[in-house]
C-alpha angles and dihedrals in degrees: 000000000000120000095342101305131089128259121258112259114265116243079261101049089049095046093044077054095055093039095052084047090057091046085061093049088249091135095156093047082053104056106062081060101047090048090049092055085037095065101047100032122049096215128164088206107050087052088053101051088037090052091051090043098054094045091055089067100042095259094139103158087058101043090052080056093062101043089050083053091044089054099053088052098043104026092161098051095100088197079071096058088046094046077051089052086044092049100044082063099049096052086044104250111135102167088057088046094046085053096049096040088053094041078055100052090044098065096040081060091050089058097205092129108070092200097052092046083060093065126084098186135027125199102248097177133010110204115203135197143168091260111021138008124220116210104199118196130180132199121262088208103009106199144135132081090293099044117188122193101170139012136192113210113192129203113189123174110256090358129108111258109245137154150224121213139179110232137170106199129200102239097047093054089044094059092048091040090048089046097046099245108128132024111263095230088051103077121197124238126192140200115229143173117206115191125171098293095344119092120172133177117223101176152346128228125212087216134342118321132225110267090235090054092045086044091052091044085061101040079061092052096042093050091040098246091118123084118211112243090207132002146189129192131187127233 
């Protein structure tokens, strides 16, 4: 102490507070502090923390601010590009996340970042809700005979995690291809929900949908709106 007070907390202090804060789920207990050390301090690490914070409750202008920030910090830190093209969705700017998820892409083809060659898939949206969050990911290449191009990962309280992803597999298009079904330049993708020992199809695709249309189609299955169209389920 000097002179009978305390002494002020130190940025750390004051960090270790807000992430403590964040370990708790007190995310908006945890941003006034995060934006206080933000604008004295130029750390990686506080944007980072600050950006995640004010997603979690549903800030997202503010959160697109800081990864912005974060990105001119970190321009190399390729997570940074993938939480842009997650905020750009969030604030409802598609053109700007179009440009950044390609921009994305486009580096992990280059191959230059040995990291981000290592991944096959980036999240490219969290969705978050009162009683679940969906992580959806999509495949920077996706290829092979069960090719995968989204999926929709769920987390719900006190409910087994499971997913719904959009797919186009080999043998399927080859059927249609070999019967003359379908064009062979025309591939067939499919909607389906895979839960432990439960699978359903909700719905086929002539070509690869829009993000936005497969998204809403989810969003149908997730809030129980949508019907299968077929289902298995394992004894």
């Amino acid at each position: 102490m000097a002179g009978g007070q305390d002494a002020a907390p130190s940025p750390q202090e004051q960090f270790n507070k807000a992430a403590d804060f964040m370990e708790k789920g007190q995310f908006a207990e945890a941003v006034p502090i995060l934006e206080a050390l933000a604008e004295e301090y130029e750390s990686e690490n506080v944007l980072w923390n600050l950006g995640i914070a004010a997603t979690e409750i549903h800030e997202n202008d503010k959160a697109l601010k800081v990864w912005l920030q974060y990105r001119k910090l970190a321009p190399d830190d390729w997570r940074g590009r993938a939480k842009l093209v997650q905020a750009y969705q969030a604030t409802g700017n598609m053109k700007a996340r179009d440009e950044e998820r390609a921009a994305l892409i486009s580096l992990w083809e280059q191959g230059d970042d040995a990291d981000l060659k290592k991944q096959e898939t980036f999240c490219r949206e969290q969705i978050i809700e009162a009683d679940l969050r969906v992580f959806v990911f999509e495949h920077f290449r996706p290829a092979g005979e069960f090719m995968v191009i989204y999926s929709f990962e769920v987390r719900a309280p006190g409910a087994q995690d499971y997913r719904v992803s959009l797919g186009s597999y080999e043998g399927t298009n080859q059927v249609g291809w070999e019967t003359g079904s379908r064009p062979r330049n025309v591939r067939l993708y499919h909607l389906d929900l895979y839960r432990p020992k439960f699978h359903a199809t909700y719905a086929f695709y002539e070509g690869q949908p829009a993000y936005e249309t497969v998204r809403e189609n989810v969003l149908a299955i997730l809030s129980g709106k949508a019907n299968p169209l077929s289902s298995t389920q394992q004894q």
